[in-house]
N, C-alpha and C positions, 0 to 999 in steps of 0.2 A: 578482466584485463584482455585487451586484445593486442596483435602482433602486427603492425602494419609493414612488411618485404619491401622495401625499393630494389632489385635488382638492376647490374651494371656492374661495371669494372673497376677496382683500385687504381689510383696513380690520376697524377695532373693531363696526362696525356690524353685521356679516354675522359674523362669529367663531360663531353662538350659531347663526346659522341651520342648519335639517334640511340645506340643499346644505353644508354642508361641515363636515361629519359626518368626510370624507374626510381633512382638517387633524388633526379633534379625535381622530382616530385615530395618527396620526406625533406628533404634540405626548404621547400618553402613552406611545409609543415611545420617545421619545426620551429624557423625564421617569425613566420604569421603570429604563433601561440605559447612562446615565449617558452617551451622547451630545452633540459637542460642540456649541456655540453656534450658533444657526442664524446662518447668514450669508447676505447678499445674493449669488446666482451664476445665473447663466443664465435670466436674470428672474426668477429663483424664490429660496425661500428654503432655506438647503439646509443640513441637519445631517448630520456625517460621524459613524461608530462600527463598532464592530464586533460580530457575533452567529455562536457558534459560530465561529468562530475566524476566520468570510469578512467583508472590507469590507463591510458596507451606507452606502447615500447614501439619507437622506430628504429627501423632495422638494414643497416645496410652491409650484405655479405661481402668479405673481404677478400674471397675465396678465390675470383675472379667467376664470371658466369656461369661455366661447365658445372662449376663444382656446386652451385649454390646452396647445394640441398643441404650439405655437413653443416654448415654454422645454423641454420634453418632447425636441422633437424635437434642440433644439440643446445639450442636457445628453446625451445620447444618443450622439453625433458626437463631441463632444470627451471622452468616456472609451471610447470603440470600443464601446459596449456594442450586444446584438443585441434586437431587440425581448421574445426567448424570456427575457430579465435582466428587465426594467420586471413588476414589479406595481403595481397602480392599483387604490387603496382611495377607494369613490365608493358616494355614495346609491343604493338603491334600491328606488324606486316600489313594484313588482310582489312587496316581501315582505314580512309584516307587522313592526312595528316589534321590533328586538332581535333577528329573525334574519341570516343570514349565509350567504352561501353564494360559492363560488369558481369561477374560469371562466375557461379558457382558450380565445381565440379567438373570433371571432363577431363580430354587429353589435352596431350599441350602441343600440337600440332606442329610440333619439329621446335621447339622453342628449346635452347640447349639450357638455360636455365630454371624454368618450368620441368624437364624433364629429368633433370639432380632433384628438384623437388618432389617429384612422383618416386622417383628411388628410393628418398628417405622420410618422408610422412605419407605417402597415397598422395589421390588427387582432390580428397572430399572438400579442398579450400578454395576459398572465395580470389577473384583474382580482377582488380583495376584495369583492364585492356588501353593503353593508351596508342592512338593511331599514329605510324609514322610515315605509310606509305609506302609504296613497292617500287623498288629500280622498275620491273619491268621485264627480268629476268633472272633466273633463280639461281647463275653464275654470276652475278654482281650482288647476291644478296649481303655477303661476308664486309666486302667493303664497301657498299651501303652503310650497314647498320655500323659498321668505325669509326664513321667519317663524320666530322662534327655537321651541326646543324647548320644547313645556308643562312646569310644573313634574310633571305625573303623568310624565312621561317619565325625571324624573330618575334614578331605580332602573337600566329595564334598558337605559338608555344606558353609566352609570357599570359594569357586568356585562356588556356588551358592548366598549366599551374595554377592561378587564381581562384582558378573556379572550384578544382581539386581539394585547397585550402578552405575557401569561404563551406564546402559542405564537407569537411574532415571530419567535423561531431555527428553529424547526423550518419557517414559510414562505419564511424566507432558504434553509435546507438542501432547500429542493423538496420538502418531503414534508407535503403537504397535509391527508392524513389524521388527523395529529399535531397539524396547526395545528386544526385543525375540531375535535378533540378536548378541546383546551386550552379553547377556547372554550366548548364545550358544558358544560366543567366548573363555568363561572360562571354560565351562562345558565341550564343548565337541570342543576343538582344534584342528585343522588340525593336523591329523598323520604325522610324517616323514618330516612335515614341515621343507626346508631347510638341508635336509641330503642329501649325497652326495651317487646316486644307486652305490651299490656295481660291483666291476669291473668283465664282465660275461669273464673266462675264453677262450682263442683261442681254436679251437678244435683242437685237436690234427693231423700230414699230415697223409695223407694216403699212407698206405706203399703199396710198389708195389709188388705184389704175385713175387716171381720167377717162371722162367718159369717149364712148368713140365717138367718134367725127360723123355727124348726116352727112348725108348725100345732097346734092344744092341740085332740087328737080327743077329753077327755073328757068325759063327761055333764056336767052342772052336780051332780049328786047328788054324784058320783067327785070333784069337785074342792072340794065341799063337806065329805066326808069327809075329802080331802086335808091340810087345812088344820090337822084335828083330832087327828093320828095325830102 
């Protein structure tokens, strides 16, 4: 069994915000694989299913962000699972928007949700990094990550859930490389895929010089006669 975290905030208000990116990732999980109803469980809201033939439990703490780790740690404990089962899909800062990248272990690099979670299991779990992008300075960071997503964002948001979704079995079966692959296939799709190269023009023949012009060495007398004959 494994534990898939969306981190993010409770309430209609916050749904939309870049912090919980992490929700709107399990919410098209679950949507894609026909996933049962989320239900209230271990303060969190919790969808059960299957992918690739292993139990998955998605997971979204109810807790608000600070706190993430208490409903994490106590969903945790009551299905015996080990920290090496929890992945935990969450913003972040330091990638441009629409990328993704995966990570086992480590700190959590001022993440206040990431860091409830170091408080109550360690850090030995696997963690979805999803890129949102950086105001630009680290006093706009708070409300940045509030603020719902701009409409330009709508594209490679909806191509980054998709992709998330299309290799959801392959990150339940541990194999990373396959997930990250699925992904890239929505994000960033073969160019030119299937067009037809445009047709390069013949060169044009090569024209033949004429030849030069003689020199006319006769008298004017000789060409006078010429003309007569």
């Amino acid at each position: 069994m494994k534990l898939f975290v969306g981190l993010g905030n409770p309430g209609a208000q916050y749904a939309q915000n870049r912090h919980n990116i992490g929700f709107m990732a399990l919410d098209r999980i679950a949507g894609d694989h026909g996933f049962g109803p989320w239900k209230a469980r271990f303060q969190a809201q919790v969808s059960e299913g299957r992918l690739g033939g292993d139990k998955l439990v998605l997971f979204k703490p109810q807790t608000f962000m600070n706190l993430s780790g208490q409903a994490v740690g106590e969903a945790m404990r009551y299905l015996k699972l080990s920290p090496a089962d929890v992945v935990v899909f969450h913003d972040e800062l330091d990638l441009a928007p629409g990328k993704l990248r995966l990570k086992e272990g480590g700190g959590h690099a001022g993440h206040n949700g990431l860091r409830s979670i170091h408080q109550h299991i360690g850090e030995a779990y696997g963690r979805v990094r999803l890129g949102i992008g950086h105001p630009g300075h680290k006093d706009r960071v708070a409300g940045y990550v509030l603020h719902d997503f701009a409409k330009a964002d709508e594209a490679w948001l909806d191509d980054l859930l998709r992709g998330i979704s299309d290799g959801a079995d392959a990150l339940a079966a541990g194999d990373g490389p396959r997930f990250q692959n699925a992904v890239a296939a929505r994000t960033a799709p073969a160019r030119n895929a299937g067009r037809d190269k445009p047709a390069v023009p013949a060169p044009a023949p090569e024209q033949t010089p004429p030849p030069p012009a003689t020199e006319d060495t006769r008298s004017p007398l000789q060409r006078l006669a010429d003309r007569f004959r």
